[in-house]
C-alpha positions in Angstrom: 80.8 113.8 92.8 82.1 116.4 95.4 80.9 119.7 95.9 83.6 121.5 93.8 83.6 119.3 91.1 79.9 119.9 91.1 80.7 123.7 91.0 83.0 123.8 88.4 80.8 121.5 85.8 77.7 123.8 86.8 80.2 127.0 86.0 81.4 125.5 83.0 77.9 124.5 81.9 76.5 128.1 82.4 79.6 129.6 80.6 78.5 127.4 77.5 75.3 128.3 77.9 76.2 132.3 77.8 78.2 131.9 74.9 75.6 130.0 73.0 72.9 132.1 73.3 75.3 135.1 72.4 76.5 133.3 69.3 72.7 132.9 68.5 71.9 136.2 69.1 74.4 137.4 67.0 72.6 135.6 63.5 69.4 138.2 63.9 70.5 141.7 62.8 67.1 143.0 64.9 68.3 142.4 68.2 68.5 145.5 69.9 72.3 145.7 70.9 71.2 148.2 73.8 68.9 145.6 75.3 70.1 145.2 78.8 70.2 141.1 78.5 72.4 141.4 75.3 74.4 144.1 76.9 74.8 142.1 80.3 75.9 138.6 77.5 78.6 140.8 75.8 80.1 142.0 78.8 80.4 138.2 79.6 81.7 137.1 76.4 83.7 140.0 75.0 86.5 139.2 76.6 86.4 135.6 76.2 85.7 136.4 72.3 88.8 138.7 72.4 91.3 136.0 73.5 90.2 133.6 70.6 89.9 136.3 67.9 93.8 137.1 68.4 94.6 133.5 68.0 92.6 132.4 64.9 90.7 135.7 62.9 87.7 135.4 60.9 87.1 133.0 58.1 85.5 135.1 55.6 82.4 136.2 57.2 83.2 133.1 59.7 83.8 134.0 63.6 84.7 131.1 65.1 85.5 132.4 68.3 82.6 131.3 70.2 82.9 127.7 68.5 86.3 127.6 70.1 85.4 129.2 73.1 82.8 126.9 73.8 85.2 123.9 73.1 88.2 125.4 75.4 85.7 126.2 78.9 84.5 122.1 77.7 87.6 120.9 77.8 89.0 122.6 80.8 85.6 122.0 82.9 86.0 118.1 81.9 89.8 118.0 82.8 89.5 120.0 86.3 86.0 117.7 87.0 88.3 114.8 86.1 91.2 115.9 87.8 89.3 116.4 91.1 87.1 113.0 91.1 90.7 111.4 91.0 91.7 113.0 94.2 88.2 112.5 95.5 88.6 108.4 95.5 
């Protein structure tokens, strides 16, 4: 794999990550929303929640923005990754 396509999938994986643990974070009312981690993982992820709650709102109590969030950076990190090995070969 080269060294970019390497880059983006570690990118990728760390955006998922983010996003995870935010979505997590977000089921436990007792987090402290001043703690400078959950601070630093909603400055990541606000704006990346922002573009998906325009396009589909919530489902009831539902946000499914980091659901879809999650699936769009997978499917972009897998097409670019894929995209690249081709010109690699």
């Amino acid at each position: 794999m080269t060294s970019l396509a390497q880059a983006i999938s570690l990118t990728g994986n760390t955006i998922v990550l983010i996003i995870f643990i935010r979505a997590i974070l977000s089921l436990f009312p007792a987090v402290d929303p001043y703690h400078p981690v959950v601070r630093f993982l909603d400055t990541i992820c606000a704006p990346i929640f922002g573009v998906f709650r325009r396009l589909m709102p919530p489902v009831g109590m539902l946000d499914l923005s980091p659901l879809l969030a999650i699936l769009t950076v997978q499917l972009v990190t897998e097409i670019l990754v894929h995209l690249l090995m081709g010109i690699g070969r």
